[in-house]
MARKEVO-370429 format. One record per residue (C-alpha): residue number from 1; residue in one letter; x, y, z. Coordinates in nm, 3 decimals, always signed. Layout:
N
R, NUM, A, X, Y, Z
...
% end
This chain:
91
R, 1, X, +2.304, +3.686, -7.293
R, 2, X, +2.006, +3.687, -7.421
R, 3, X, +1.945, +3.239, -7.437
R, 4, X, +1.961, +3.081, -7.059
R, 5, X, +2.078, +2.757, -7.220
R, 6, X, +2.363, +2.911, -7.398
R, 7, X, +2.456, +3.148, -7.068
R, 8, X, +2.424, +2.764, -6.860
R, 9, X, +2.638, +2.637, -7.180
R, 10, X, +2.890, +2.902, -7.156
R, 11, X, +2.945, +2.855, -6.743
R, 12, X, +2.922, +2.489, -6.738
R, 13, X, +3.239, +2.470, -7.034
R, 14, X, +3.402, +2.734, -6.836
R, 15, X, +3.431, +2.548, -6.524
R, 16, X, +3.476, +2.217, -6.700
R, 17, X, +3.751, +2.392, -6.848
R, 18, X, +3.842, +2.514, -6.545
R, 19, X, +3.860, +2.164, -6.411
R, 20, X, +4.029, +1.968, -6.654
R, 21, X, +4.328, +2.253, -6.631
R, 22, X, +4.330, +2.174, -6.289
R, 23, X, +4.405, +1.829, -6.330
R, 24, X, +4.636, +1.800, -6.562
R, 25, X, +4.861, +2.069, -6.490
R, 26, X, +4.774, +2.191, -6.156
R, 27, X, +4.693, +1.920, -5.965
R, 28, X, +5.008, +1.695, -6.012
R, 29, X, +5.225, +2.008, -5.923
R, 30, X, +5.034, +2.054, -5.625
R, 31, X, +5.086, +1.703, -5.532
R, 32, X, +5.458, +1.668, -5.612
R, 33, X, +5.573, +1.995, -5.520
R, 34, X, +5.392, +2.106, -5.257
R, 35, X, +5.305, +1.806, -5.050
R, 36, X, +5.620, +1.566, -5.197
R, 37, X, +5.378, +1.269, -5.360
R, 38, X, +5.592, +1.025, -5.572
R, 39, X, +5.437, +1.027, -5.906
R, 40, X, +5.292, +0.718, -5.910
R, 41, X, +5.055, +0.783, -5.664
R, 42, X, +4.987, +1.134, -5.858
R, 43, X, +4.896, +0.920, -6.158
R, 44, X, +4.738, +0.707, -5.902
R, 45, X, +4.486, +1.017, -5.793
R, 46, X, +4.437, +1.119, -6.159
R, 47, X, +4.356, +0.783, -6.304
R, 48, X, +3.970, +0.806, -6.214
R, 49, X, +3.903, +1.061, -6.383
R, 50, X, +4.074, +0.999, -6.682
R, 51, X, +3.914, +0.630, -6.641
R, 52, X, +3.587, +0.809, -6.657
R, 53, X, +3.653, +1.011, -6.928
R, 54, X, +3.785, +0.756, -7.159
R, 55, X, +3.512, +0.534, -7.069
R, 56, X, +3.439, +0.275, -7.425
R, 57, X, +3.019, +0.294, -7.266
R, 58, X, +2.997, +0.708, -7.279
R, 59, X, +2.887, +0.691, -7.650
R, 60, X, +2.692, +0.399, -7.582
R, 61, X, +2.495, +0.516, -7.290
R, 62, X, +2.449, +0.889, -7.430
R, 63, X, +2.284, +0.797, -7.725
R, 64, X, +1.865, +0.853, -7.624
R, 65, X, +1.831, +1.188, -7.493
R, 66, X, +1.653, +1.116, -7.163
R, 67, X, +1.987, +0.979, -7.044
R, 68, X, +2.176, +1.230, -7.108
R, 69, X, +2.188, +1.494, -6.888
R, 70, X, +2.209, +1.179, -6.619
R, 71, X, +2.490, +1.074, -6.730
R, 72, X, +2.623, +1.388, -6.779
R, 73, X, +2.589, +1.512, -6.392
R, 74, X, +2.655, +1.171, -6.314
R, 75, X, +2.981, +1.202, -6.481
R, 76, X, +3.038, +1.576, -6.313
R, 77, X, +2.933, +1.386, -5.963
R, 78, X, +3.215, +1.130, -6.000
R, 79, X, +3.472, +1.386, -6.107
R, 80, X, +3.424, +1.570, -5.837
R, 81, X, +3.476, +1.260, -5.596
R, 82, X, +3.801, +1.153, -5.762
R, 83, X, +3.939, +1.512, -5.721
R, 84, X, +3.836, +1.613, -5.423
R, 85, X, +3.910, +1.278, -5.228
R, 86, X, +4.246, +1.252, -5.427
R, 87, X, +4.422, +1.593, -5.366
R, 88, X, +4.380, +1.494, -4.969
R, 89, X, +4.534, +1.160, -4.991
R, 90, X, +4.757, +1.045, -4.724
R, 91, X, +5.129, +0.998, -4.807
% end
């Protein structure tokens, strides 16, 4: 491609894409199938993230454009956390 900011555009969606397949289908199989997690505490791993991405504030906080590409990696930084912290939970 011939823009950088559409190539970044393109990657970033892709692996957000990538991500948000992960955990809502992938993740919670892993979890239940693999390492026998009730659901509960599946839903239990998942909820921060889908906490954060329901937020009410997102719209709020996004609106000047200084503050957004904070609160986008921000928001990236914190969904990385929840996953990566969750999938190794003790029973």
């Amino acid at each position: 491609m011939k823009s950088r900011q559409l190539a970044a555009g393109v990657a970033f969606g892709a692996a957000l894409g990538t991500a948000l397949y992960g955990t809502v289908f992938a993740l919670p199989v892993y979890l239940q199938a693999l390492l026998g997690s009730p659901p509960t505490r599946t839903g239990l791993v998942i909820l921060p993230g889908a906490l954060a991405s329901a937020s009410p504030w997102r719209s709020r906080a996004a609106t000047p454009a200084d503050q957004s590409a904070t609160l986008v990696l921000t928001g990236v930084a914190l969904f990385m956390i929840s996953m990566c912290s969750g999938g190794t939970s003790p029973r």
